[in-house]
C-alpha positions as CSV (number, residue, x, y, z in Angstrom):
1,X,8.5,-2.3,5.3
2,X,12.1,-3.6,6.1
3,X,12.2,-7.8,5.5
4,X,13.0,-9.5,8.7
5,X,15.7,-11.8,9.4
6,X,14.7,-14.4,11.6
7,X,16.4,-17.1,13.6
8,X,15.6,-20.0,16.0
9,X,15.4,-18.8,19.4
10,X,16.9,-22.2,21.0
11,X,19.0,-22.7,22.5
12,X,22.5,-23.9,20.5
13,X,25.2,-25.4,22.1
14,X,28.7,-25.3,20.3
15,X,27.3,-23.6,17.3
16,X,28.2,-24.4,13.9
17,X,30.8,-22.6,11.8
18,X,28.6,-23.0,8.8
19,X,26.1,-20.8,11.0
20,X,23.6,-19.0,8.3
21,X,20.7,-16.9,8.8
22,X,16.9,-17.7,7.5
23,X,14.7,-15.2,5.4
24,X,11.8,-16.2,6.7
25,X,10.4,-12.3,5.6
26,X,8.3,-14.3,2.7
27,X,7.4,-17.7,2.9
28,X,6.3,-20.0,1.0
29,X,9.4,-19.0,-1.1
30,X,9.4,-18.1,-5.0
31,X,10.8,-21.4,-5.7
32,X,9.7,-24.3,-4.0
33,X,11.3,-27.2,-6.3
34,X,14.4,-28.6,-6.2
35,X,16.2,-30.0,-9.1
36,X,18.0,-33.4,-9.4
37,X,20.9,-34.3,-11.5
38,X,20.1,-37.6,-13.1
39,X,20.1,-40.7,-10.7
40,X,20.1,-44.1,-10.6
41,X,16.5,-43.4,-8.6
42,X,14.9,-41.9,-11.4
43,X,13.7,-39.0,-9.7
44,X,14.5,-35.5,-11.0
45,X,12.4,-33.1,-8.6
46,X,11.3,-32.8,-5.2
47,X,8.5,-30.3,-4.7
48,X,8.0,-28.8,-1.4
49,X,4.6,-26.6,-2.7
50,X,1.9,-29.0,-0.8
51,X,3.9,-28.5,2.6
52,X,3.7,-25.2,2.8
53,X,0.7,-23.2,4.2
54,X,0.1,-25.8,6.7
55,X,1.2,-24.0,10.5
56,X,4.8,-24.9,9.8
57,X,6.3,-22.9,6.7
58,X,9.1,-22.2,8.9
59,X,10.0,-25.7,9.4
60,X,9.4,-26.5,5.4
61,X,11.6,-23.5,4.7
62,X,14.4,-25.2,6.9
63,X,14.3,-28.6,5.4
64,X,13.6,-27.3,1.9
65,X,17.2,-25.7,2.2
66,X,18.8,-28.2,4.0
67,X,18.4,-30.3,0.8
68,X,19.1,-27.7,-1.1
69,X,22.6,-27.8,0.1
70,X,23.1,-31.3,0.0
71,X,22.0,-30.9,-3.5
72,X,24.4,-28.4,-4.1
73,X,27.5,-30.3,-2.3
74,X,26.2,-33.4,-4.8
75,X,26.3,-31.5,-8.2
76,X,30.0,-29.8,-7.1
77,X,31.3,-32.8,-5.9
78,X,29.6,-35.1,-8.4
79,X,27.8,-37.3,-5.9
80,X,30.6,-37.7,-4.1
81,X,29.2,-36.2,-0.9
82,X,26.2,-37.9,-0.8
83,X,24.0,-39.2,-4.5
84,X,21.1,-37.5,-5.7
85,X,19.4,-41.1,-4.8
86,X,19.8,-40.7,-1.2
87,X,18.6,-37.1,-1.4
88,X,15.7,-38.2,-2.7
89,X,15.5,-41.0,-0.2
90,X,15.4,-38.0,2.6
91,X,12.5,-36.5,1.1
92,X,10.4,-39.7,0.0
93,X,11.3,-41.7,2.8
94,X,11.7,-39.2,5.7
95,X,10.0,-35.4,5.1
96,X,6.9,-37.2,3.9
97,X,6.3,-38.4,7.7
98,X,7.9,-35.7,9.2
99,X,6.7,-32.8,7.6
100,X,3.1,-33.9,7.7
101,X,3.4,-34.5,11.7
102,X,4.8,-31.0,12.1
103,X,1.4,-29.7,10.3
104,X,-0.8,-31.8,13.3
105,X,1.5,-30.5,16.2
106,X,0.6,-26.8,14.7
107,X,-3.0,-28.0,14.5
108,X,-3.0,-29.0,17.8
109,X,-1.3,-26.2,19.5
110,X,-3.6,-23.7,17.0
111,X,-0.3,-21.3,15.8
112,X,2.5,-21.4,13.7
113,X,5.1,-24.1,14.9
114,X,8.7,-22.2,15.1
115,X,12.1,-24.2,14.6
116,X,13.1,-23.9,18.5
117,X,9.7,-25.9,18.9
118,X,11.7,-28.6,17.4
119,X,13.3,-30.2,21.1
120,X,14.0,-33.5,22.3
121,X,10.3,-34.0,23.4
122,X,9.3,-33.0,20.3
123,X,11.4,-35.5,18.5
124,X,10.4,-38.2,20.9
125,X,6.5,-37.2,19.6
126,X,8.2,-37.9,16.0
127,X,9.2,-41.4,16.9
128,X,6.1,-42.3,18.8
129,X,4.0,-41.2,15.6
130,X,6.3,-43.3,13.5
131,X,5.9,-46.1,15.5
132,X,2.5,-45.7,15.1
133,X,2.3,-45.7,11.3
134,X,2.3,-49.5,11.4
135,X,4.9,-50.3,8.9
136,X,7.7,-53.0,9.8
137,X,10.4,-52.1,12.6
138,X,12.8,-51.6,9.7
139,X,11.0,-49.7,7.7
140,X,10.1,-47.6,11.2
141,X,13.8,-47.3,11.5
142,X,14.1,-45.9,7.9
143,X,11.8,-43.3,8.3
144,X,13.2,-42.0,11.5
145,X,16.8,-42.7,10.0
146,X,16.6,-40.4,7.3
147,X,14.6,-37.8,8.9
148,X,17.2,-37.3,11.2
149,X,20.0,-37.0,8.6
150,X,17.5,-33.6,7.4
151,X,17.5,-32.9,11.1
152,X,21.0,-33.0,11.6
153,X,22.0,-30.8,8.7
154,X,19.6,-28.2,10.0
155,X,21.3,-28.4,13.4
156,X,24.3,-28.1,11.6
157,X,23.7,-24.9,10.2
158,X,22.2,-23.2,13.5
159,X,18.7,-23.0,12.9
160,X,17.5,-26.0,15.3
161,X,19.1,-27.2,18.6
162,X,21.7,-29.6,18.8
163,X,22.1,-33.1,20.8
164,X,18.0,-33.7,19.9
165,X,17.9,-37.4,19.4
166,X,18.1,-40.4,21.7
167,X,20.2,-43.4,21.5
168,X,19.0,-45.9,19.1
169,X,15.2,-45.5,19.8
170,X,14.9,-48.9,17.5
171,X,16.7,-51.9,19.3
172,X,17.3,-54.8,17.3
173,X,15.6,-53.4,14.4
174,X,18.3,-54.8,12.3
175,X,17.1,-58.2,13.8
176,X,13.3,-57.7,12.7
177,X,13.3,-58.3,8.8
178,X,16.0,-60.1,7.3
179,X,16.7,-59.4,3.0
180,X,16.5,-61.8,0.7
181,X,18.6,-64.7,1.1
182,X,20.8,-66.3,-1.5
183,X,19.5,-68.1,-4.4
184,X,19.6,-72.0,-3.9
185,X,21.6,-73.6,-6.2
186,X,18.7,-74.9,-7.8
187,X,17.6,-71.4,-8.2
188,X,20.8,-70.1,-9.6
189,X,20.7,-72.9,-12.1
190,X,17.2,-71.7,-13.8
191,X,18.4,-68.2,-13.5
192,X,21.5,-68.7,-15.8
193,X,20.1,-71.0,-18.1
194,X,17.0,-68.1,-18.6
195,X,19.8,-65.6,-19.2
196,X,21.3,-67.8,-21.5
197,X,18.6,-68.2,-23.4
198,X,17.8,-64.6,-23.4
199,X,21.8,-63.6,-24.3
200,X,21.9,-65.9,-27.3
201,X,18.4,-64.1,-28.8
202,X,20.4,-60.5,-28.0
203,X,23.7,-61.4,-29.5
204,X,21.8,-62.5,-32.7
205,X,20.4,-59.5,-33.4
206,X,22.2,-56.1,-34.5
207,X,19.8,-53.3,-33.8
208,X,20.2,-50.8,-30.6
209,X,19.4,-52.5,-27.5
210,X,16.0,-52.0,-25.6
211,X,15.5,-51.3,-21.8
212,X,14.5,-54.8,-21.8
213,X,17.5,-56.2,-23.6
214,X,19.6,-53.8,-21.7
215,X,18.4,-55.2,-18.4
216,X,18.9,-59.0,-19.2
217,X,22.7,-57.5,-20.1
218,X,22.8,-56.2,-16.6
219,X,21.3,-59.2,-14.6
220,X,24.5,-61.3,-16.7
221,X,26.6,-58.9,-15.6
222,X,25.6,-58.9,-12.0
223,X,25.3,-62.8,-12.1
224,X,29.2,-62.7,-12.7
225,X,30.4,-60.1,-10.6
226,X,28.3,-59.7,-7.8
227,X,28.1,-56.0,-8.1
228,X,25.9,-53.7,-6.4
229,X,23.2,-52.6,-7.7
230,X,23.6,-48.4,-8.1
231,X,26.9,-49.4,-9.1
232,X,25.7,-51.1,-12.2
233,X,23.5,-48.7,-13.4
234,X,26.2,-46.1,-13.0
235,X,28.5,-48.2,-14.7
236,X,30.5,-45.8,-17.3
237,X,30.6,-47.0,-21.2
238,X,34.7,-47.0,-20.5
239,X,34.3,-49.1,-17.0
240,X,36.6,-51.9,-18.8
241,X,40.0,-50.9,-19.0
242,X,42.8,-53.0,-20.3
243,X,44.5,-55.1,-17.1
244,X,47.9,-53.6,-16.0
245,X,50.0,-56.6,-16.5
246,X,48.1,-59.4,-18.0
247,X,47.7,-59.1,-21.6
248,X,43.9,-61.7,-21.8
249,X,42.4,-59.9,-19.0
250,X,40.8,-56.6,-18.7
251,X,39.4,-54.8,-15.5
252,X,35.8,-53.8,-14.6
253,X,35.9,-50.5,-12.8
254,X,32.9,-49.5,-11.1
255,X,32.2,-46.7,-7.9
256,X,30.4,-47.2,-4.9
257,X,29.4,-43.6,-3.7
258,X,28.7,-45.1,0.6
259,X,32.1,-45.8,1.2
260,X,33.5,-43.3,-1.7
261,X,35.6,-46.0,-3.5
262,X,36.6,-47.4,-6.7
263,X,35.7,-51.2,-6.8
264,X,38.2,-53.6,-9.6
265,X,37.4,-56.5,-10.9
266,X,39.8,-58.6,-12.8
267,X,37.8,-60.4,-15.7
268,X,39.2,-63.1,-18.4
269,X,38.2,-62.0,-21.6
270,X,36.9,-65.1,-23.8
271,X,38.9,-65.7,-27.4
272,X,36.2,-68.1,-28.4
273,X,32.9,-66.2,-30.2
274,X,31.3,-69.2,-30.7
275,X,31.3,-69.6,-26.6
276,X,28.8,-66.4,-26.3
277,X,26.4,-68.9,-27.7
278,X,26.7,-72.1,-26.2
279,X,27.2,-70.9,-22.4
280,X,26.4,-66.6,-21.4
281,X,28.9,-64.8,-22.3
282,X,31.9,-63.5,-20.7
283,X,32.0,-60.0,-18.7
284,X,33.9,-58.4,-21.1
285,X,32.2,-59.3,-24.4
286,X,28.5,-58.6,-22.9
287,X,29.9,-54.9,-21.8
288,X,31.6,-54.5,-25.0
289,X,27.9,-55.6,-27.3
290,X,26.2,-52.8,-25.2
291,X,28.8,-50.4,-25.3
292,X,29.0,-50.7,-29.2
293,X,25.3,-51.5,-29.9
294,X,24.6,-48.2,-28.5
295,X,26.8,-46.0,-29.3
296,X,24.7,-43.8,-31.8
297,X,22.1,-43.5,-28.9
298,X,24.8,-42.7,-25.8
299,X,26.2,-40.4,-27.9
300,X,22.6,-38.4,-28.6
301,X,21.6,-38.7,-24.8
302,X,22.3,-36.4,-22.5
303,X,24.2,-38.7,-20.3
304,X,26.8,-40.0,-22.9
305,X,29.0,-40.9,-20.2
306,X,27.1,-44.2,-19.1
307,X,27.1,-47.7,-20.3
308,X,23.4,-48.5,-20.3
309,X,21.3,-45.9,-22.1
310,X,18.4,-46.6,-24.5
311,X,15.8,-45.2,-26.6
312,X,12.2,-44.4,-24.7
313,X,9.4,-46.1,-26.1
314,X,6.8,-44.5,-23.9
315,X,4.3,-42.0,-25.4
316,X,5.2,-39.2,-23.8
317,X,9.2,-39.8,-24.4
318,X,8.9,-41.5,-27.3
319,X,12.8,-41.8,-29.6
320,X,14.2,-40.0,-26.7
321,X,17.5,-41.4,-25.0
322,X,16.9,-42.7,-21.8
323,X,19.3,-43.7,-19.0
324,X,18.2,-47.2,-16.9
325,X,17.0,-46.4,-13.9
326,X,15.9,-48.7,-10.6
327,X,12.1,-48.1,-11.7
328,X,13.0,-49.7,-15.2
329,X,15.3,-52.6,-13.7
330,X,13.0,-53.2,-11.3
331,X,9.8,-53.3,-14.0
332,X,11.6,-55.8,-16.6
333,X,13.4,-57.8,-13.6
334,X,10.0,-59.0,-12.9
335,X,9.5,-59.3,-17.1
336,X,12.1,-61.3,-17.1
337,X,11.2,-63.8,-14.1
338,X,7.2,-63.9,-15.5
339,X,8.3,-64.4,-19.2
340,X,10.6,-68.0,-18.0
341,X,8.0,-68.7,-15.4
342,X,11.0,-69.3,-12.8
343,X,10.0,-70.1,-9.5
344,X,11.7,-71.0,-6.2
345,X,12.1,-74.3,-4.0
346,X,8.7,-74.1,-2.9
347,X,7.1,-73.9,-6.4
348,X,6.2,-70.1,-5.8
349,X,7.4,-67.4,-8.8
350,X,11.0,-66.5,-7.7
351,X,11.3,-62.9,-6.3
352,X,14.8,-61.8,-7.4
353,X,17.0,-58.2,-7.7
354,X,20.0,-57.4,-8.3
355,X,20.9,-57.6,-4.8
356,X,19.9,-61.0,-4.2
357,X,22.5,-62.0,-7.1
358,X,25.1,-60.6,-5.2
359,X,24.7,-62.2,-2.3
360,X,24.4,-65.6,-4.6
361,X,27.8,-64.7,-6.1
362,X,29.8,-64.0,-2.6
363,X,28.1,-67.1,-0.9
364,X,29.9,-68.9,-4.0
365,X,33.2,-67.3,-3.5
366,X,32.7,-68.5,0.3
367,X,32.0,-71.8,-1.0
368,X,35.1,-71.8,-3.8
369,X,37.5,-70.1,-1.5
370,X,37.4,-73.0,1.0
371,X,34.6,-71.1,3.2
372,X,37.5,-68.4,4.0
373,X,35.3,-65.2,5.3
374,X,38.2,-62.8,4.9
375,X,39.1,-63.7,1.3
376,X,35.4,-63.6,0.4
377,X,35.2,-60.3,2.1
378,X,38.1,-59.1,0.1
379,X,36.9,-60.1,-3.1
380,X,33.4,-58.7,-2.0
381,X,34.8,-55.4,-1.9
382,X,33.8,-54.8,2.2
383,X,34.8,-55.5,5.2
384,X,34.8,-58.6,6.9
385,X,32.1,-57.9,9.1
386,X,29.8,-56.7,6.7
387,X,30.1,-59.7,4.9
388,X,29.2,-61.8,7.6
389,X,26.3,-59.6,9.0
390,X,24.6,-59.4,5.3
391,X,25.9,-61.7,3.0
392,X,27.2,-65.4,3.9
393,X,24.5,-67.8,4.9
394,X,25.7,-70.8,6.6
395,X,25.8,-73.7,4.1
396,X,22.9,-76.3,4.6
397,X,25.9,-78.9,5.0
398,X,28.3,-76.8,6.7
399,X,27.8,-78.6,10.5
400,X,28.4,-81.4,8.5
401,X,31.6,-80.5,6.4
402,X,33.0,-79.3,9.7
403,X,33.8,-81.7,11.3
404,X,37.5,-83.0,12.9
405,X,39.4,-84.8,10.1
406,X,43.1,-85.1,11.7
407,X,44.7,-87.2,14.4
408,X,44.3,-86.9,18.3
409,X,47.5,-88.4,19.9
410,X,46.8,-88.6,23.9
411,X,50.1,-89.4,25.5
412,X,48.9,-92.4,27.3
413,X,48.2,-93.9,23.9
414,X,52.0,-92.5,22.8
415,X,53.6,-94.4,26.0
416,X,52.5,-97.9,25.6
417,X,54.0,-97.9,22.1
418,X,51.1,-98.9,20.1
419,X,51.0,-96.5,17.9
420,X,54.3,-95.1,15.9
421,X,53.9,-91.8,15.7
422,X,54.9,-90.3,12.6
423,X,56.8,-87.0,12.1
424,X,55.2,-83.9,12.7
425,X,56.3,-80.2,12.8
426,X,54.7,-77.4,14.8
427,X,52.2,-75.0,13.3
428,X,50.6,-71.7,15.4
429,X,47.5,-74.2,16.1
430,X,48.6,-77.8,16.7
431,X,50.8,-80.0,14.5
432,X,50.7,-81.0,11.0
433,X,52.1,-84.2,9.0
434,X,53.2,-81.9,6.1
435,X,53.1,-78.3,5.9
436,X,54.6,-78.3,2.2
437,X,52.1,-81.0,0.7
438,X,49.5,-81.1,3.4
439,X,45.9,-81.3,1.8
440,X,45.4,-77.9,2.3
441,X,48.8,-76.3,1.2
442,X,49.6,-74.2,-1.4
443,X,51.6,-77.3,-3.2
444,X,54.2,-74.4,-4.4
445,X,56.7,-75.5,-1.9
446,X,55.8,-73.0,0.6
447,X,54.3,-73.8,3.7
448,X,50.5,-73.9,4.3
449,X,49.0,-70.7,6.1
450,X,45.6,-72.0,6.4
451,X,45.7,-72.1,9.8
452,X,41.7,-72.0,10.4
453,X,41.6,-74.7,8.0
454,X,43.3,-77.4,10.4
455,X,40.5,-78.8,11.8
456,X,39.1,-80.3,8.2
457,X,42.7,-81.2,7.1
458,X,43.8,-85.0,7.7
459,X,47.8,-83.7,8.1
460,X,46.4,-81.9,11.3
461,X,47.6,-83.7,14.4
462,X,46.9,-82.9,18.5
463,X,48.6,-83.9,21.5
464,X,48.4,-82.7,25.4
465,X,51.4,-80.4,24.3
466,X,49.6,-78.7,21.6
467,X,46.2,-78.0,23.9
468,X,48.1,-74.3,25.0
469,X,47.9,-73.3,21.3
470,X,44.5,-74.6,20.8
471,X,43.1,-72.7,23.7
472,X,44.7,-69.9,22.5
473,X,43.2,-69.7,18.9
474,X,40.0,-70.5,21.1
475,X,39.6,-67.7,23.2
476,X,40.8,-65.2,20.4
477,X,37.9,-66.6,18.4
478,X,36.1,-66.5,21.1
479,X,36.8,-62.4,21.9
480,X,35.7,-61.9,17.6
481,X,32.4,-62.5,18.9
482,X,32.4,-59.1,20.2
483,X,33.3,-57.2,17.2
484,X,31.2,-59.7,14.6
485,X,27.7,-60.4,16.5
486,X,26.7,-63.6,17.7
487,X,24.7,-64.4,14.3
488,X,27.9,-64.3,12.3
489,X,30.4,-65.2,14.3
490,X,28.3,-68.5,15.1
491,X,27.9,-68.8,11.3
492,X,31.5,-68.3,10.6
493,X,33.3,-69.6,14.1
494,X,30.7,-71.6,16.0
495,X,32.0,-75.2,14.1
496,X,35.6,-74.6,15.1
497,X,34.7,-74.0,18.8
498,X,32.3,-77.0,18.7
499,X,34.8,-79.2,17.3
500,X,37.5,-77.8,20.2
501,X,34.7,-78.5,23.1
502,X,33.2,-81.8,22.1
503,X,35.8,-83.7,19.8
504,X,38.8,-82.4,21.4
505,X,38.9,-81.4,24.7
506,X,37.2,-84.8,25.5
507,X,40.2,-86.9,24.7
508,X,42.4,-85.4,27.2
509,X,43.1,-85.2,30.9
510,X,40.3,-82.9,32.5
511,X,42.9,-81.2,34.9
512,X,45.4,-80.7,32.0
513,X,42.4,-79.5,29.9
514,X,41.9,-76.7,32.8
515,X,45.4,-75.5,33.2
516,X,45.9,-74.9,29.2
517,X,42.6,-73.1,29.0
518,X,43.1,-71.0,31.8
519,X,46.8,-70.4,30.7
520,X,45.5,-69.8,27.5
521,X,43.1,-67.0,28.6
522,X,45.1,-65.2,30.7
523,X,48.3,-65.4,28.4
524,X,47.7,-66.5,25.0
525,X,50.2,-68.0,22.5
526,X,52.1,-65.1,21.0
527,X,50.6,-66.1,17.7
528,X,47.0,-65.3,18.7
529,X,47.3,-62.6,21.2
530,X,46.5,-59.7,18.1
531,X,42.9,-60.5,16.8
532,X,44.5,-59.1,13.4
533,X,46.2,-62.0,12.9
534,X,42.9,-64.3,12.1
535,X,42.6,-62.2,9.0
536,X,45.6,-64.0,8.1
537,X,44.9,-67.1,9.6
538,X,41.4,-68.4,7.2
C-alpha cells in the first residue's frame, strides 16, 4: 500500500517558504524522543510517547517536529537561536496543557482531531481552559505564551493556519505578580557576611570543589556582578580575559542567549591574598580557585568548556563529572540559606536566587551612581526601560532625598534690592552658581552635565526667565511616560515633576506660570525637544 502524504486542509494565507509536507502514513512515529544538548535546565529529553494514541497523533506529530527543528537550529547554531532551556520550557510549560486539551476536544467530538481543526475558536477554547486551570494570571500567561511559540512554528511551516491568536488575551498580567524585590540592606548584610564565612572555609581547603562549594562560589560571584542567572552557569572556565588597556584589571565575559549578546565586566583584581580572608574575595580570584581547583575534573567531563563542573555524588552517577544546573543551584541555594538560618525583615527564613542578587546589585549601582537610571541601565547590561520596569525599586527615602535644594529668585524679590544676586550662568534647565565646581560637577574642570541632577544641587538657581526651560524639561519628562509606564516613570520622574508643581511653580506669577507652560508645550526649548537627549541629561 503506497504511504500517504498528508497535509492540513486550512486554509493558509501567505504561506511559508519553509513550507514542508507531513508523513502522517505511520504515526505514533519510530522515535518519539527528542534529545537535548546539555542545558543550564538540566533536562536532556523530551518524550512525546504518552501523547500519542490519544485522538490527536496528528497534532503530537506536528508539535513533536516543530521542536525538533528548534532543536536542530540550537545544536547548529549553538543556542544561539533559541537555548535548549527554552525548548524545554515549550514542552514543560506549554505542550503539557495544550496537548492534553487537544486529547478532550477529540473526546468530545468522538474522532481524530486534524491540524486544520486547530482555528481561532479553537485557540480561544485553549485560553478559556487555561484560564481555568487556576494557576496565577502569570503563570496563565506562561502557559499560553509558550504554547503559542509551538503554534507559531507550526504555522510557520504550513501545516496549521496563520493569524490564529488574539491580541493579548492576558491584560495587565504583567501587573498581577510582581518578583522578588531587592534585598534590604539588612538582608544583603547577612547574605555577605554568610558568604564570607563560607569562602574563607573553601579557600582553606585544597581538594576539588563540590556542587555545594561550587554554588556558594557562584552566589559570590553573582553578589558582585549582578549577573543573570543562565549566564552564570554557562559561564566558560576562560570567561576572564586580561583587560585591554589596564594592566590590574581583567574582564568577565559572559553571554546572554535573549538578546544574543556578549555582556563585559571590568573587575579589579586584588594583589592582597591575605584579603580573600578577611572580606570575600575579589571576582577574579574566586573564578580563578574554581577554574584551577577543577581542572582535573573539567577536563574528564564531557563539557570541559565550562567554569563550574563537579564530581556527582549521587548513587546512580556516582565519580561522574557533572555540570551545575538550575535544579542543583536551586537545591544548595536553599542549603545555604537553612545552614546560616538567614531570614528577612520580618523574621521569616529569607527566600533568595540568583535573580534576586541581581536586582540587589543594580538597585546599588542606582544608589552609587547618584540614582542615574541610564547609567544603571548601562552598567546593567539592558535597556533603560527594562531596568525601570524590573529592577529599580524606589528607595524608602527617595521622596525624601528629592527634594529642592537650590535658590528660587522671583523678580519682585530681585527689584527691591534686598537680595544681591550672585553670578550665575545658564544651563539647558535653569541656572547654576558654578558649572565647573558646582556640588554635582565632575571637579575636572569641565562643566557639569548632570542636568536631571539640578533640583538636589545647591548651585541650582530659578528665576521667571528660566521657567520656559523648566517647562520644557517638564513636558519631555512628562511625554517618557508613554514609552516607560506609569510605575516606572513615577519611580524614576514622579519627584522631579512634584518638585516643578509644588515647590516651584508656586513662587511665581500664575499668569507668567501659564504662558511658559503653554509655550513650553507647544514649542519646547531646543535642548529638550528630542527625548534622546534625557539619556544624556541623568
Amino acid at each position: 500500500m503506497p504511504r500517504k502524504q498528508l497535509q492540513s486542509t486550512a486554509a493558509r494565507p501567505g504561506r511559508a517558504v519553509s513550507d514542508e509536507t507531513l508523513d502522517l502514513a505511520s504515526l505514533p512515529p519510530a522515535i518519539t524522543i527528542i534529545p537535548l544538548p546539555v542545558n543550564a535546565a538540566g533536562v536532556r529529553n523530551l518524550d512525546f510517547a504518552r501523547y500519542y494514541g490519544n485522538g490527536c497523533d496528528v497534532v503530537v506529530y506536528a508539535a513533536q517536529r516543530a521542536l525538533e527543528r528548534m532543536t536542530r537550529a540550537c545544536v547548529e547554531s549553538g543556542g544561539k537561536t533559541l537555548s535548549a532551556a527554552t525548548i524545554a520550557s515549550y514542552y514543560r510549560h506549554g505542550l503539557s496543557a495544550f496537548l492534553p486539551f487537544c486529547a478532550t476536544i477529540a473526546s468530545a467530538l468522538e474522532r481524530e482531531l486534524r491540524l486544520d481543526d486547530l482555528d481561532r475558536p479553537f485557540v480561544d477554547h485553549f485560553i478559556a481552559h487555561v484560564r481555568q486551570l487556576g494557576a496565577s494570571l502569570s503563570s496563565q500567561k506562561t502557559r499560553y505564551s509558550v504554547t503559542k511559540s509551538v503554534l507559531v512554528a507550526m504555522a510557520q511551516s504550513g501545516w496549521i493556519a496563520k493569524n490564529l491568536f488574539p491580541r493579548n488575551p492576558f491584560p495587565n498580567s504583567n501587573r498581577s505578580a510582581k518578583g522578588q524585590p531587592p534585598l534590604s540592606e539588612p538582608e544583603r548584610r547577612n547574605v555577605l557576611q554568610a558568604l564570607k564565612a563560607d569562602m574563607r572555609a573553601i579557600i582553606k581547603g585544597s581538594d576539588p570543589l563540590t556542587s555545594e562549594e561550587l554554588v556558594v562560589c557562584l552566589l559570590a560571584v553573582a553578589v558582585r556582578t549582578g549577573i543573570n542567572p543562565t549566564p552564570a552557569l554557562e559561564l566558560l572556565a576562560d570567561c576572564l580575559q586580561p583587560h585591554p588597556i589596564k594592566a590590574d584589571r581583567y574582564v568577565l565575559v559572559s553571554f546572554k542567549r535573549r538578546g544574543n549578546a556578549t555582556h563585559i565586566q571590568s573587575l579589579r583584581r586584588a594583589t592582597d591574598i591575605e584579603s580573600m580572608v578577611s572580606a570575600l574575595p575579589d571576582v577574579a580570584r574566586i573564578i580563578d580557585l574554581v577554574r584551577e581547583r577543577n581542572a582535573i575534573l573539567r577536563q574528564a567531563s564531557n563539557h570541559p568548556e565550562l567554569l563550574f563542573v563537579y564530581e556527582s555524588r549521587s548513587s546512580n552517577t556516582a565519580r561522574e563529572p557533572r555540570r551545575l544546573t538550575q535544579t542543583i543551584l536551586n537545591y544548595y541555594v536553599k542549603a545555604f540559606l537553612d545552614r546560616h538560618q538567614i531570614s528577612d525583615a520580618d523574621g521569616k527564613p529569607l527566600k533568595l536566587n540568583v535573580m534576586r542578587l541581581r536586582k540587589t546589585f543594580e538597585n546599588r549601582l542606582f544608589t552609587l551612581s547618584g540614582q542615574d537610571p541610564f547609567l544603571t541601565a548601562k552598567l546593567g547590561g539592558h535597556s533603560m526601560k527594562v531596568s525601570n520596569d524590573h529592577y529599580l525599586e524606589a528607595p524608602e527615602n527617595a521622596k525624601k532625598n528629592w527634594r529642592l535644594m537650590g535658590e528660587i529668585r522671583t523678580e519682585e524679590l530681585l527689584n527691591q534690592g534686598k537680595v544681591a544676586p550672585l553670578p550665575t550662568q545658564n544651563t539647558p534647565v535653569a541656572r547654576c552658581r558654578d558649572t565647573v565646581n558646582g556640588e554635582h560637577a565632575p571637579k575636572n574642570g569641565e562643566h557639569c552635565q548632570k542636568f536631571l541632577a539640578c533640583f538636589r544641587c545647591r548651585s541650582f538657581v530659578v528665576t521667571g526667565d528660566d521657567l520656559y526651560r523648566v517647562f520644557s524639561l517638564y513636558w519631555a519628562l512628562v511625554r517618557m511616560r508613554e514609552t516607560m509606564g506609569t510605575s516606572a516613570w513615577k519611580r524614576v520622574y514622579g519627584h522631579i515633576i512634584r518638585i516643578i508643581d509644588q515647590e516651584i511653580t508656586p513662587k511665581f506669577d500664575a499668569e507668567t506660570v501659564s504662558i511658559q507652560r503653554q509655550r513650553a508645550n507647544i514649542d519646547p526649548h531646543p535642548f529638550w525637544r528630542d527625548p534622546d537627549i534625557l539619556e544624556g541629561a541623568a
